[in-house]
C-alpha positions in Angstrom: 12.1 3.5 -17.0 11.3 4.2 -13.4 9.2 1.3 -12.0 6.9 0.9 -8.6 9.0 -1.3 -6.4 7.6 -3.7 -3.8 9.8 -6.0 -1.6 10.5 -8.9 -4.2 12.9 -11.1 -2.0 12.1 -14.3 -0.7 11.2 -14.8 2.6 13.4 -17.8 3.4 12.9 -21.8 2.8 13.8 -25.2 4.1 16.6 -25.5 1.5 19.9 -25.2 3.0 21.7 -21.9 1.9 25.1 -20.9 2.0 26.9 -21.6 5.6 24.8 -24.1 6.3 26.1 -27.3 4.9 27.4 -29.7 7.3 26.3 -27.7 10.5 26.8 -29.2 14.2 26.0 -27.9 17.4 30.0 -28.5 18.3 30.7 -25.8 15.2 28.1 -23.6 16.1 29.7 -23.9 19.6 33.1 -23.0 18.3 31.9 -19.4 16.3 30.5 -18.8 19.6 34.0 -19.5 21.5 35.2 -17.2 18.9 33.8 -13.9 20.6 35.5 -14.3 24.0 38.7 -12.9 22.3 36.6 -9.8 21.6 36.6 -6.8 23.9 33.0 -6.8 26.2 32.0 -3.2 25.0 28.4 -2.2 24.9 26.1 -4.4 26.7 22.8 -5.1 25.9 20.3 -2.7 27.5 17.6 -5.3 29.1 18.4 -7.2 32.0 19.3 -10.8 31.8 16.8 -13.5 31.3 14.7 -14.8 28.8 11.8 -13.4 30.4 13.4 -9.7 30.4 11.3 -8.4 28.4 8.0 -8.6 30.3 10.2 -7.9 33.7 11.1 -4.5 32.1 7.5 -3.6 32.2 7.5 -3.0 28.3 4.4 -5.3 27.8 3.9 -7.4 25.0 4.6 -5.8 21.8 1.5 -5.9 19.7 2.6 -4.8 16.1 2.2 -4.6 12.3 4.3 -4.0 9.6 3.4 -0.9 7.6 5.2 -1.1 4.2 7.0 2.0 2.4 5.9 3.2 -1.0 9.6 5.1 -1.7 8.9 5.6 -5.4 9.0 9.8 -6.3 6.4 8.8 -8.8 3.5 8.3 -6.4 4.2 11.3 -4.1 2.4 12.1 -1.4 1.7 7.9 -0.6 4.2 6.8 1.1 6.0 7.2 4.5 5.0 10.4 6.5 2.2 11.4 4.2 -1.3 12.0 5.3 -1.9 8.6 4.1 0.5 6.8 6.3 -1.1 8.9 9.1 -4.8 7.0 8.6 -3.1 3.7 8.0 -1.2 4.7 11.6 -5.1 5.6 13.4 -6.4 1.9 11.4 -3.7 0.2 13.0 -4.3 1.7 16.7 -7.9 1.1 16.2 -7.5 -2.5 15.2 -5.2 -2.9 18.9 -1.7 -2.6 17.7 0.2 -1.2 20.2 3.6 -0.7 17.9 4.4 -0.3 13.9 7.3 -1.5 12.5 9.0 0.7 9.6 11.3 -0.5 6.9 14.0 1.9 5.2 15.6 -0.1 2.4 19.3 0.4 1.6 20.7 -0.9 -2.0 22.9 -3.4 -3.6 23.3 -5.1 -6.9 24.0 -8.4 -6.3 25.2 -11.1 -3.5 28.7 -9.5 -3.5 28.4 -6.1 -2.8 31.1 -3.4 -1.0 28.7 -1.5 0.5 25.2 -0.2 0.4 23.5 2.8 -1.4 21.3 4.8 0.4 19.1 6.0 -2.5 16.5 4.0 -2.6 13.9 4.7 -4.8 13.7 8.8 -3.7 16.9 10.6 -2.6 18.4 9.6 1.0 17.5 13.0 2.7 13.8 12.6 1.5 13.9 9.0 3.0 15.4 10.1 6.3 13.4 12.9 6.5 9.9 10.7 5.6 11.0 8.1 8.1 11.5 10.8 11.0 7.9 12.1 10.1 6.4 8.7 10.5 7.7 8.3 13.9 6.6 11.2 15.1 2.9 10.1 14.1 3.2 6.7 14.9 4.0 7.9 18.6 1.7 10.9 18.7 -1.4 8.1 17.9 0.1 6.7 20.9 2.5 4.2 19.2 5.7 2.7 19.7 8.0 2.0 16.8 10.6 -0.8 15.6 13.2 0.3 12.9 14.1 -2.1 10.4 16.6 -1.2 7.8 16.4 -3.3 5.0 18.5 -4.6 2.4 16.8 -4.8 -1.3 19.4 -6.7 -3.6 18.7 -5.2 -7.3 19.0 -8.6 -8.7 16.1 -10.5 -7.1 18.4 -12.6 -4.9 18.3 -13.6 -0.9 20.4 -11.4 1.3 20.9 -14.3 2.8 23.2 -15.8 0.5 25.3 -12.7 0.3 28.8 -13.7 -0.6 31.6 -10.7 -1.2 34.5 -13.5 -1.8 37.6 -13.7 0.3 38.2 -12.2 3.5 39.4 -8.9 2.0 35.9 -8.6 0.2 34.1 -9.7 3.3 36.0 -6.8 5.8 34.9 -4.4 2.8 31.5 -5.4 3.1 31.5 -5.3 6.9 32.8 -1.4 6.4 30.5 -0.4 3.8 27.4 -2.3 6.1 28.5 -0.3 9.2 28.4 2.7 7.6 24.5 1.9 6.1 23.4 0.4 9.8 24.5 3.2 11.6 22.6 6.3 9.6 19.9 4.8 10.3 20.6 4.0 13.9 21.6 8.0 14.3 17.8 8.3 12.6 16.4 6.1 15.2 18.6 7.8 18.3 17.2 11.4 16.8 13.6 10.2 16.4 13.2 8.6 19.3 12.7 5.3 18.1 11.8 2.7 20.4 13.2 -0.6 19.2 16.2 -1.1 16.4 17.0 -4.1 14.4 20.3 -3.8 13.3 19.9 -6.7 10.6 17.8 -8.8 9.1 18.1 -12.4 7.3 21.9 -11.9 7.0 22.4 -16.1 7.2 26.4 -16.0 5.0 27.0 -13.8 8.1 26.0 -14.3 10.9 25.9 -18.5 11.1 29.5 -18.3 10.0 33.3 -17.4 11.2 32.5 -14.1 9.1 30.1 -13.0 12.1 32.9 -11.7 14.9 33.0 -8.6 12.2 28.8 -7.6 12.8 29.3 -8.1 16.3 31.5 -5.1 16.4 28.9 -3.0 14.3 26.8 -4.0 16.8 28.5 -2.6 19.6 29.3 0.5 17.4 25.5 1.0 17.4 25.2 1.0 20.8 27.3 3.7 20.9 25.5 5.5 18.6 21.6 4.2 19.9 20.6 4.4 23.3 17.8 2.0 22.8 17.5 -1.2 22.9 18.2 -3.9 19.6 17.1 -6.9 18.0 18.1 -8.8 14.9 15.8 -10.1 12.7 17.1 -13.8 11.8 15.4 -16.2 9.7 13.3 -18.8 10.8 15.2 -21.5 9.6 19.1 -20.2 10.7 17.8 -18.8 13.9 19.5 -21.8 16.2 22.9 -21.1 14.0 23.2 -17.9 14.2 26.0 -16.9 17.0 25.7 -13.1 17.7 22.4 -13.0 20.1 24.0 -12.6 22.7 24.9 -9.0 21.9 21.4 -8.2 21.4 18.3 -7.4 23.9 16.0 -9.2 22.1 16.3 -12.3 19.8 13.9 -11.5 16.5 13.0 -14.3 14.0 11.4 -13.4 11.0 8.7 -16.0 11.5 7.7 -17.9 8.6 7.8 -21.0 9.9 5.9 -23.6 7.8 2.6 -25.2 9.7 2.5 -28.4 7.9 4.4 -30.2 5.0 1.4 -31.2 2.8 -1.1 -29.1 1.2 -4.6 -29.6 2.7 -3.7 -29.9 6.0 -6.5 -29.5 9.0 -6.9 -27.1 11.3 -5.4 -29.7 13.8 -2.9 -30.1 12.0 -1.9 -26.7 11.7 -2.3 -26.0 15.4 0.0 -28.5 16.0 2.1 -26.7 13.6 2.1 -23.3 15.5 3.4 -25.1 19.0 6.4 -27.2 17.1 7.0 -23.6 15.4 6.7 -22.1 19.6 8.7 -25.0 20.5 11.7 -24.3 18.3 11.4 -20.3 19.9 11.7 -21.9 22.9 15.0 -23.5 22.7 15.9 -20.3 21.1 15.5 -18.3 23.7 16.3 -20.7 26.6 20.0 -21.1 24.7 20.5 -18.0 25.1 18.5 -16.7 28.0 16.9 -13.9 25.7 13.3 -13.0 25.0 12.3 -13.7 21.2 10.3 -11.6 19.2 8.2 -12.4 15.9 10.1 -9.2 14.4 7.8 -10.4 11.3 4.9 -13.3 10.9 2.4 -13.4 7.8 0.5 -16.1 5.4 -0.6 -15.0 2.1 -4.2 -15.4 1.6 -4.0 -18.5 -0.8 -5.5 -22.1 -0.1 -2.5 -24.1 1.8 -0.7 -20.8 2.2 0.7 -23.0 5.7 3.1 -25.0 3.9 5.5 -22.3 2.4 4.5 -19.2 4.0 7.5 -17.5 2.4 6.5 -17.9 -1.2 5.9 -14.0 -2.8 2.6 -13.6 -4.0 4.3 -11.8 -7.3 6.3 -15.2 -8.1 2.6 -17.2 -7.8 0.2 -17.9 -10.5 -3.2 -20.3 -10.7 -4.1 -19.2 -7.2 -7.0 -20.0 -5.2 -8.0 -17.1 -2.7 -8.7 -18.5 0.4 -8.8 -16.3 3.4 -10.5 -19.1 6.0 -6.7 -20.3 5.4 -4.6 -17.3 6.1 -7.2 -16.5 9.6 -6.7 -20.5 10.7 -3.0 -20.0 9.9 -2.8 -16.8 11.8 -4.7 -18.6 14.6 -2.3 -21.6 14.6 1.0 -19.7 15.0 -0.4 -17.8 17.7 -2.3 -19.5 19.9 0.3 -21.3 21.6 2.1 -18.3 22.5 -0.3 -17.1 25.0 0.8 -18.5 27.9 5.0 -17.5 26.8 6.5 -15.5 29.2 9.4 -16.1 26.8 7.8 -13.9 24.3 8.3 -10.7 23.6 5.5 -9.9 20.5 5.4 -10.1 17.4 4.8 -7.5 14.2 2.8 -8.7 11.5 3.8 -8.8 7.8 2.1 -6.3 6.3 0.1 -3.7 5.0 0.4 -0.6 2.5 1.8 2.8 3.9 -1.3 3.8 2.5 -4.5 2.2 3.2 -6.2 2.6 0.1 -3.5 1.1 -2.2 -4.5 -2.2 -3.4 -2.1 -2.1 -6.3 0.8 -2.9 -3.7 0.5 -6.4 -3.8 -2.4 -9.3 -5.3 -5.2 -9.7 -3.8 -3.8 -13.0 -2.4 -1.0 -11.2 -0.8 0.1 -11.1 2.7 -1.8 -8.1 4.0 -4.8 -8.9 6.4 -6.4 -5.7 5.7 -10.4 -5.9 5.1 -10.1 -9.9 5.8 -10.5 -13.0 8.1 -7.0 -12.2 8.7 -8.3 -9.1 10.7 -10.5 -10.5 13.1 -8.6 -13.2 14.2 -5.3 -10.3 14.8 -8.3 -7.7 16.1 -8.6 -10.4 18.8 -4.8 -11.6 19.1 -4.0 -7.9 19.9 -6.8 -7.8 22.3 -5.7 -11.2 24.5 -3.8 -11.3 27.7 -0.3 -13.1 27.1 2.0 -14.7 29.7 4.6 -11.7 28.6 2.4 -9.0 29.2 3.1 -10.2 33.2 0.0 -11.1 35.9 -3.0 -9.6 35.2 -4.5 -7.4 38.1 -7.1 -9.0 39.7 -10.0 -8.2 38.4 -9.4 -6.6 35.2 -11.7 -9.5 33.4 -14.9 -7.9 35.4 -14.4 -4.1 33.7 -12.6 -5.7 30.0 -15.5 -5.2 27.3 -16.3 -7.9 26.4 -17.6 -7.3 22.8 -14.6 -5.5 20.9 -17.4 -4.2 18.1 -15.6 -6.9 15.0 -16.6 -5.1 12.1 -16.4 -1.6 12.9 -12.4 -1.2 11.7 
């Protein structure tokens, strides 16, 4: 039977996966050696710099994940709908400035061949749903980041995918290409305004497998006129060797705040800026801005200390949302003053408001809690890479953003 699907995979951890074991700088140093022997086709859109980004006049991306609900048994809820349209006018009045949408692709297990495209509903419904939602996300005056998932049927980490032998793996790399680039030919015909062409692919992309998604990259760019991001894991970010084909380095951001439940605020803050600090290095190796392509705490006591944890795979929880606002507040804060920094997208909330079946009530979304206050006012702050304010502009900002009325 036909069951509701929501995003079951982990969001990362501090063990060490796949193509990680042993890891130096020097080796790391070597995959990257390894791309000079391929042709310099398709460069990234963005000037150089790590603060390219805010020099491009894009301002600081101010986003929030808005999660698909694909399933042909609860038509009408999901991407496109009217629904999705007031959870697109709830996220413009709370100040986000761009959505991020997800279209999942399937496969069975960690060695797949290639990817389905039917997920949940048929592929043209998808496509069609996802072109819809763009459309309203930029007529409310909203940009729009494309992520295309992978949802392995198992339960396991695409980041451990494994095909085999180098046959399996230039399979793999075929049947990926062809997944990546329908949806960047989606994005090119919508009009999207950001693409990631991956996300948490560590077996890939840290390893002498990547050379192969550095030429899917550049066929995207053939295909996408836009500019691209990949969405790496916090933890592999600093191993993973084919930023420098992209405009913008993402990290899906769940980095923990603290090692030991009942941390204090203090502690957490100084959580957030060793979390900034490691983004830092990140983007000065490479000279790229870096972009939280997703950030979230669930909304459990000491939710700081493995943010990636699923609130599905959870039981004897305590609901805390003083700690999912404080956690929010801790990651953030130091990014202020940034210019490094490009945004960041919040993970997440329902494609339709009023679903709280989606997830527990201890799961990730801020919707209705603490969570939202403190984001009401990160989306409202000046950051270092939104570029100099003009002079002035603090005399005719209101001052009194109305919490309460969202």
């Amino acid at each position: 039977m036909a069951e509701r699907r929501t995003p079951r995979d982990r969001k990362g951890g501090s063990d060490a996966g796949p193509g990680r074991a042993g890891w130096t700088p020097a080796r790391t140093l070597t995959l990257i050696l390894l791309f000079a022997a391929i042709p310099a086709e398709g460069q990234p859109r963005l000037p150089p710099g790590a603060t390219a980004w805010r020099d491009s006049g894009f301002g600081m991306i101010r986003g929030l994940t808005v999660g698909p609900i694909e399933n042909t048994l609860f038509p009408g809820r999901g991407y496109g709908t009217e629904p999705f349209a007031r959870g697109i006018e709830e996220a413009r009045r709370l100040g986000a400035r761009w959505v991020s949408i997800t279209p999942y692709g399937r496969v069975f297990d960690l060695a797949p061949a290639g990817v389905s495209l039917t997920f949940e509903a048929p592929p043209a419904e998808n496509r069609a749903a996802i072109v819809r939602s763009v459309a309203m996300a930029h007529a409310a005056g909203l940009r729009v980041l494309m992520v295309p998932h992978l949802w392995v049927e198992t339960g396991a980490w695409r980041g451990e995918l494994d095909p085999g032998d180098d046959a399996a793996w230039a399979r793999w790399a075929h049947g990926y290409r062809a997944f990546v680039l329908t949806w960047a030919q989606v994005a090119r015909d919508a009009e999207v305004d950001l693409l990631a062409v991956g996300i948490e692919l560590r077996t890939w992309v840290t390893t002498t497998h990547a050379p192969s998604f550095v030429e899917i990259i550049r066929d995207v760019r053939r295909v996408y006129p836009g500019p691209l991001t990949y969405a790496a894991n916090w933890d592999d970010v600093a191993d993973t060797v084919i930023l420098g084909e992209l405009d913008v380095i993402g990290i899906n951001a769940f980095f923990p705040l603290h090692w030991e439940n009942g941390a204090t605020f203090t502690e957490l803050v100084a959580g957030g800026e060793r979390a900034a600090a490691q983004a830092a290095e990140v983007a000065t190796m490479w000279d790229k801005p870096v972009l939280f392509t997703e950030f979230g705490y669930t909304t459990r006591r000491d939710c700081a200390v493995r943010p990636w944890e699923w609130p599905e795979h959870l039981d004897t929880v305590v609901v805390d949302e003083s700690a999912q606002a404080e956690a929010y507040f801790a990651l953030l804060r130091p990014l202020l003053d940034a210019p490094w920094f490009a945004g960041f997208f919040v993970w997440r909330v329902a494609a339709d408001p009023d679903d709280v079946t989606q997830e527990a009530e201890w799961g990730f979304s801020p919707r209705g809690k603490q969570a939202e206050l403190i984001l009401r006012d990160a989306y409202g702050a000046h950051y270092a890479g939104d570029g100099p304010r003009p002079v002035g502009a603090s005399l005719y900002r209101v001052a009194n953003t109305r919490i309460g009325v969202f």
